[in-house]
Structures are given as structure tokens and as C-alpha cells.
C-alpha positions, 0 to 999 in steps of 0.5 A: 815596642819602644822607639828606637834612636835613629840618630845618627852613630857617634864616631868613636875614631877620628881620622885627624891625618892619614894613617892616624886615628884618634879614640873620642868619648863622645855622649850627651846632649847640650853644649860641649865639654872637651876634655884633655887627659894627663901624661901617660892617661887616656881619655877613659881617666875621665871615667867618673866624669863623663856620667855626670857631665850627660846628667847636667845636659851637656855633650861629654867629648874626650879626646885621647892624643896620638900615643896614648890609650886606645888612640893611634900610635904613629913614629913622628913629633909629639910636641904641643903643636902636633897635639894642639892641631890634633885636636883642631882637626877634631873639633871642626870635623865634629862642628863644636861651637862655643864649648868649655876645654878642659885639659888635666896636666899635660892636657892643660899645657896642650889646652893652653898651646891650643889657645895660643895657635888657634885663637880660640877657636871653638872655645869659649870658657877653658879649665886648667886642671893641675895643669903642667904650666906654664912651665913644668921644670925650673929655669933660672927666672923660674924657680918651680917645681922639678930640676929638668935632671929629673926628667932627663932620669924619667926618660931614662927609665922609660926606656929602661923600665917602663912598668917601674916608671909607672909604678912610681908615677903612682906613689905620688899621683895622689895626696898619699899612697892610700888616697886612691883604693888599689882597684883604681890604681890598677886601672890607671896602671892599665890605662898607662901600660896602654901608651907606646913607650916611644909617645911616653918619652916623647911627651917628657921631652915636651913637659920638660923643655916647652915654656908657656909663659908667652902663650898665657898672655893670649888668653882671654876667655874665662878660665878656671883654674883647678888645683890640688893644694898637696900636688906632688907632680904639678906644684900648687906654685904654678896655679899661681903662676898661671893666675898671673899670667891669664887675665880672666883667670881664677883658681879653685884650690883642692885642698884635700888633694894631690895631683888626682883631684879629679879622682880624690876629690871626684864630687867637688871637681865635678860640681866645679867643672859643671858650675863654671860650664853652666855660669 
């Protein structure tokens, strides 16, 4: 009879405040790998991620935020500092050490807030996945990707139409409409349905008015910066605003992509994400 693991059960919630709970992958062995997801994800986007992370030796830990996927949904505040302590309290309660934070879209904007507030703490090397920074909506000294209307109209059909604004979210996740076959859109449909509308609109307000740039200066570990040349939600004009702005910084372009390169792209990003990790 084969032995079994006697380890210890991996906790797939942690509490990071009473009443609230948040959904970890957790698996693999090896030095940790945080991954963030986008607005409106979970961490269950990372799906085709996690299995090559454990074959390369290292521990894949997702952290899905409060209002999203399967973690707790809570009434409260859900700027970037209530998710940057969120994910404080998870790493000192799993006792991560030195590990790589990668965060995709609003999960890099939140990766990039952690940084700032918590001087790096348990992190030592960070990736930028088609981050939403430094700032996702234009200002006058900041004439990148959307006018701020355009997320006051995506609040609006939040509240209107939420399936509407996920389906639309679609039509320009990817490079084109067919970049992604329709089982995979189901299921990011899925994984999207599963946040409170509430958390969904309340993080828009957060992508549309937090500015960055002074927390980009505080960064001084190794930072990759991964994004796709055709993003249609995430402009490349703010990778290269991000390489300015972090010292130890450099992009790897995603040619063939749009805002999904974890998903167009999936081999690449992997390749990269692992590279960076193990140099």
C-alpha cells in the first residue's frame, strides 16, 4: 500500500478579518509564487498557470480578493489599500518568505499599492501583468488610455445590466473576438458572474480614480513587466509608463496578445513568469 502524505492540509480559506474569509490556491512545493487576479476574475483565471508553476518547483499560492470568486463578499471599502492589507495578512499567516507577486490588471495596480505600504514585505522580485497602472483613466498630465466617463458608463451598467457589462468586457479581453474559443469565454463569463455586483462597481471607482505614479518610485526590486502590444483595456502606453517609473524595471512585449496574454499567449507567459522567477 503506498504511503500516504501525512502533511499537513493546505487551508483553502483564510480569515484576514472577522467575519471575512478569502479563497487561496495553495500547491507545490519550492519557493512561492503570489498570483493577483484581474477585475472581475478570481484566482481560479490562473487556471493554466498553476500546473506549470508545481512542475517547475515552485509553490503556486492564488489569492482571490474580497468580492470576488469564491472569496467573501463583506459591505465595506474596496480600494487598494483594503486589498493591499488583505493580502498582508495572508502572507504572514502562510509565513511566505522572499516569494515573486505577480498581479494581472487591477491585481498589478493592488501588487504595485502593496509595495508602497508595506515596503515589500515578503517580496522579493514582482511581475506586472497588463497591469492597470500607473493610472487607468487620463488626466491632464496623463493622456492615457480611458477618459474617466467611460468608467463612470461601466459603473452604470453594473448597476443596470451586470451580465451586459461582462459580455462587453469580452468582445475586448482578447486581441479579437475569436482570439479565445467559446468554452473559455464561458468560463471566464462564469468565474465574472460569481462577484457581487457591489465589489464589481466598487473596484471601477478604484481603477478609475487611484494615481500610482508616486508609489511606482518606491519600488526597487527586480520587476518584470509583461504586456500585450494589442491591449485593448489596459493600453501598451502604460507599460511604458510603468518602465519609467520603476527603476529595476523591464517589459516583455506580447506581441500576439491583447489584454488575456495569460490565456492567448499561455506557453509564453508561463515560460516568462518561470524564467524571471527561477534567474
Amino acid at each position: 500500500m503506498d504511503k500516504l502524505n501525512t502533511g499537513a492540509i493546505r487551508a483553502e480559506y483564510i480569515e484576514v478579518e472577522p467575519n471575512v474569509r478569502l479563497h487561496i490556491t495553495d500547491a507545490g512545493e519550492g519557493r512561492a509564487i503570489i498570483m493577483l487576479h484581474g477585475w472581475p476574475l478570481s484566482d481560479e483565471m490562473y487556471e493554466y498557470q498553476y500546473n506549470y508553476l508545481i512542475d517547475a518547483g515552485f509553490r503556486a499560492v492564488g489569492i482571490t480578493l474580497r468580492g470576488f470568486g469564491k472569496s467573501d463578499k463583506p459591505y465595506g471599502p474596496y480600494n487598494y489599500e483594503k486589498h493591499a492589507l488583505d493580502i498582508k495578512t495572508v502572507l504572514s499567516k502562510l509565513e511566505i518568505k522572499d516569494a515573486v507577486l505577480a498581479g494581472f490588471s487591477m491585481g498589478g495596480s493592488i501588487a504595485i499599492r502593496y509595495m508602497s505600504i508595506y515596503n515589500g514585505e515578503h517580496i522579493t522580485k514582482l511581475v506586472l501583468c497588463g497591469a492597470a497602472a500607473p493610472i487607468w483613466t487620463q488626466r491632464n498630465d496623463f493622456p492615457y488610455n480611458l477618459p474617466k466617463s467611460a468608467v463612470d458608463d461601466l459603473i452604470k451598467l453594473n448597476n443596470k445590466d451586470r451580465p451586459k457589462l461582462l459580455s462587453n468586457f469580452a468582445k475586448i479581453f482578447s486581441a479579437t473576438e475569436a482570439s479565445l474559443n467559446e468554452g473559455i469565454g464561458a468560463w471566464l463569463n462564469g468565474i465574472g458572474l460569481s462577484a457581487s455586483s457591489y465589489a464589481t462597481a466598487q473596484c471601477l471607482v478604484a481603477l478609475r480614480d487611484t494615481d500610482l505614479r508616486p508609489d511606482l518610485k518606491k519600488i526597487t526590486i527586480p520587476t518584470l513587466i509583461i504586456h500585450g502590444k494589442r491591449d485593448k483595456i489596459c493600453s501598451f502606453d502604460l507599460a511604458e509608463q510603468m518602465k519609467l517609473g520603476i527603476k529595476n524595471s523591464h517589459i516583455i512585449t506580447f506581441e500576439n496578445s491583447g489584454h488575456s496574454m495569460f490565456l492567448e499567449e499561455t506557453l509564453k507567459f508561463n515560460k516568462e513568469l518561470i524564467k524571471f522567477a527561477q534567474s
